[in-house]
C-alpha positions in Angstrom: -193.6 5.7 32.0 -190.8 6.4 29.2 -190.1 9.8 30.8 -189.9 7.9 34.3 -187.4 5.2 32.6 -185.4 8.4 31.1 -185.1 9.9 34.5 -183.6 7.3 36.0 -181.2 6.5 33.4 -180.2 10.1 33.7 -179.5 10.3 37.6 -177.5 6.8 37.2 -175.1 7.8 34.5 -174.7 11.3 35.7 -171.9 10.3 38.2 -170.0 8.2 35.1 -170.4 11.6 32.9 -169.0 13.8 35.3 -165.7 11.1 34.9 -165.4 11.6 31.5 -161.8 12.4 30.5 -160.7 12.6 34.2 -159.2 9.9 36.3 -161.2 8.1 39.1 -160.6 10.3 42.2 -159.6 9.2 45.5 -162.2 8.2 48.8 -161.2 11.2 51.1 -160.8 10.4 54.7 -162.3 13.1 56.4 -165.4 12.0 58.1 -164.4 8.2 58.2 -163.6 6.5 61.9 -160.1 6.5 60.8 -159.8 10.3 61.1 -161.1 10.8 64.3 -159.2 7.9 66.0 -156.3 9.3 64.7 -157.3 13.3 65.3 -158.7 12.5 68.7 -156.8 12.5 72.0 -157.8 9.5 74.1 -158.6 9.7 77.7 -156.1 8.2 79.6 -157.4 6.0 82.3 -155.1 7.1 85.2 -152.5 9.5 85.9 -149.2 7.7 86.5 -147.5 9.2 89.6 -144.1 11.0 88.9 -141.4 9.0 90.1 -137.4 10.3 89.7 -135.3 8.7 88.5 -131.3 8.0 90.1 -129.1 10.4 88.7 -126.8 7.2 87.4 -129.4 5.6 85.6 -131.0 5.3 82.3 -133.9 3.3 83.8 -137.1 5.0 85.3 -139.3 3.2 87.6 -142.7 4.4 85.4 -141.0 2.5 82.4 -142.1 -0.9 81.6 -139.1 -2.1 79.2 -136.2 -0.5 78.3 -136.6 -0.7 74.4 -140.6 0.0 74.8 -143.4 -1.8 73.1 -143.9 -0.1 69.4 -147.1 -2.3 68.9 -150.7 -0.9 68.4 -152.3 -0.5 71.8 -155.2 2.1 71.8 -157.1 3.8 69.7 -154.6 5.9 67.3 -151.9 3.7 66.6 -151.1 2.2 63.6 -150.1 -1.8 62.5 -149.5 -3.8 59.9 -152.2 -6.6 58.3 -150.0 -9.0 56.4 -152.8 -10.6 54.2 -151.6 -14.3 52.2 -154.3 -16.1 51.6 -153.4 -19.5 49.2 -156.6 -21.5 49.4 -157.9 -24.5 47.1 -161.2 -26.5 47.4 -162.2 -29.4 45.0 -165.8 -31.0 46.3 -167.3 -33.7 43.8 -170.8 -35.2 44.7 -172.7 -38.0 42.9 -176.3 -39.6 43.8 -178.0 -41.9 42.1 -181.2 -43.5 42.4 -183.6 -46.3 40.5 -187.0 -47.7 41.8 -189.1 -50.1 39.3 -192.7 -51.1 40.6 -195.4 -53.0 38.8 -198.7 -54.0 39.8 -201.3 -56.8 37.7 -204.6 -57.1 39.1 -207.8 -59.1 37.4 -211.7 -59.6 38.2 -213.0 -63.1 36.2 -215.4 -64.3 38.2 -217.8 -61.8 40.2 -221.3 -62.8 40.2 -221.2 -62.4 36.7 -220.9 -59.0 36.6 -217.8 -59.2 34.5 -219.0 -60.7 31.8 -222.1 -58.7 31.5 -220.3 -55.8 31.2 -217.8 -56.9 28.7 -221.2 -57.3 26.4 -221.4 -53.9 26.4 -217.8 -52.7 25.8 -216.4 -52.1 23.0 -214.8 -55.2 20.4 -211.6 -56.4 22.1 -212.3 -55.1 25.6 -212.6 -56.9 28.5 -213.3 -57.1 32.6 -210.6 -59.9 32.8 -208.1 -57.6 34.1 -209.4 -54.7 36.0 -206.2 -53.3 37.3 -202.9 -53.2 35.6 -200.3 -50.5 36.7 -196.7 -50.2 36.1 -194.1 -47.2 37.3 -190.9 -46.6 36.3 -188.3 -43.8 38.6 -184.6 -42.8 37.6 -182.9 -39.6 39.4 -179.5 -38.9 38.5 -177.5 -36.0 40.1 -173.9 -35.0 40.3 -172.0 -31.4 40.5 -168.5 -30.7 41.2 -166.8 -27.6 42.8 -163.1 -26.4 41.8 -162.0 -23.0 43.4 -158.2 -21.8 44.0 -157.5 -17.9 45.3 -154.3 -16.9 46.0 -153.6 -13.0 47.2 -150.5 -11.8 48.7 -151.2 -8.0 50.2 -149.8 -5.6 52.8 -151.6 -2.5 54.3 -151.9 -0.2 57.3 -154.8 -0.5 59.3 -155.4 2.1 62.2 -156.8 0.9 66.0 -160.2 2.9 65.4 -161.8 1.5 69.0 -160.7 -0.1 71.7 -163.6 -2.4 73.4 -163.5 -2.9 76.9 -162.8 -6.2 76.9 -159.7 -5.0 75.6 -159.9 -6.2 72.1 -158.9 -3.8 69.2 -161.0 -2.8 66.0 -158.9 -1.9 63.2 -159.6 -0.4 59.8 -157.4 0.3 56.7 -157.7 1.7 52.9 -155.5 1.8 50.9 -156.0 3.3 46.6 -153.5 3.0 44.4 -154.3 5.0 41.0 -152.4 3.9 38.2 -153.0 6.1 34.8 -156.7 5.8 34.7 -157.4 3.2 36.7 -158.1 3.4 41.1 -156.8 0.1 42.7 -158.5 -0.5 46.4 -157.7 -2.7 49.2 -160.2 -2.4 52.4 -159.5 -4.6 55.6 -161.7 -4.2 59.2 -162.1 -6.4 62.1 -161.0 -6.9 65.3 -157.7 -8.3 67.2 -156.4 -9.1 70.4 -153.1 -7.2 71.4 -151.5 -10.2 72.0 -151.4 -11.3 68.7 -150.4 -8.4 67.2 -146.2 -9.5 66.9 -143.2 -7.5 67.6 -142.7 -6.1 64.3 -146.4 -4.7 65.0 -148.2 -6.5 62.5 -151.2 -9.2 62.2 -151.9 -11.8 60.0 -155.3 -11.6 58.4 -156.4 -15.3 60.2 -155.8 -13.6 63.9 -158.7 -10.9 62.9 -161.9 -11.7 64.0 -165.2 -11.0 61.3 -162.4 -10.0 59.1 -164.1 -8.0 56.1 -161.4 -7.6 53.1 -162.0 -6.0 49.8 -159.5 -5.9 46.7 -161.1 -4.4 43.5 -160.6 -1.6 41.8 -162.7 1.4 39.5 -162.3 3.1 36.4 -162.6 2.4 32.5 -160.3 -0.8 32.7 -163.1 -1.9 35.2 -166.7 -0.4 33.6 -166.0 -2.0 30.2 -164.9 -5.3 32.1 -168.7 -4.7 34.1 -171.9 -5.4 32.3 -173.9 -2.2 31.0 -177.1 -1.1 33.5 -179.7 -2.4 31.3 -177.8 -5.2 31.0 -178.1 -6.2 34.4 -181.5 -4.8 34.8 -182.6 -7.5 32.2 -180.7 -10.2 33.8 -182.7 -10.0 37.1 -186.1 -9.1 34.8 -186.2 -11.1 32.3 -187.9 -15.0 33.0 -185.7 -16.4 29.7 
């Protein structure tokens, strides 16, 4: 058992060892969904006939503005998620509750049996009142919540898929290593094109099962972090 709990103490710190001395390195994106949207030609659904254009004119009948749309269409392209989130939430709940009940019951005359058996109870103890029960309830509760969360934060997020319902799923990372320590920012979800604005970017309440993640990873973060057999007692230990 000790050369079991040795083991396992060795394969989860060998990844922090190999750190030692070096700055946290960055997640590479080879492999990811982000890659191959961006390294992979789409399809295009038809073949727009060629059309010439007058001689005179700047304007081209297979053109649909004259400035052209920059924002994020298909799988590929690139926008903007604007992420401000300024949220605060007080709840406050109190309940009370009090119940009293009390219940006197006697036998003094039955047949005589009462008195019969008092003769053979002990000194002081009598028949006279059979029954006597009283019961007492008190429940008190109350619990408050406070939370405020304010984050201000601007990444790129690439179209990874386009659905056929024509909604867009975007993804976007973003690290940011300063000295030794890795900052991250992670935003996915999906978006309709039509709320993607001019300027080609999204605010993070237009994107649909948003999933964002700000954190970040090395030593400023593992000493902040409890030890492994700290946590392992946590979720162990009864006490």
């Amino acid at each position: 058992m000790r050369s079991l709990m040795v083991a396992v103490l060795a394969v989860s710190g060998c990844g922090k060892l190999e750190q030692v001395g070096r700055a946290p390195e960055f997640t590479g994106l080879e492999g990811t969904d982000q890659h191959y949207a961006m390294y992979s030609a789409a399809l295009p659904e038809d073949v727009p006939a060629g059309t010439a254009s007058d001689g005179s004119s700047l304007w081209t009948g297979g053109t649909d503005s004259l400035f052209g749309d920059r924002r994020a269409a298909q799988r590929g392209d690139i926008l903007t998620v604007v992420i401000e989130i300024d949220d605060s939430a007080s709840i406050s709940n109190s309940t009370g509750r009090s119940r009293n009940g009390k219940i006197n019951g006697g036998v003094t005359d039955l047949l005589g049996i009462p008195q019969k058996l008092d003769g053979a109870l002990p000194d002081g103890a009598s028949m006279a009142d059979a029954v006597n029960m009283d019961s007492s309830s008190t429940f008190k509760g109350q619990g408050s919540v406070a939370r405020k969360e304010k984050l201000t934060l601007r990444v790129a997020a690439t179209v990874v898929e386009e659905l056929p319902n024509g909604v867009l799923r975007i993804e976007g990372q973003q690290e940011v290593r300063v000295n030794f320590e890795m900052r991250e920012l992670i935003v996915t979800g999906y978006v309709r094109p039509n709320d993607i604005s001019r300027q080609n970017e999204i605010t993070y309440d237009k994107i649909a099962g948003a999933r964002i993640a700000y954190g970040g990873r090395g030593q400023i973060t593992d000493v902040q972090q409890p030890t492994y057999g700290q946590q392992v007692a946590d979720i162990v230990m009864p006490f």
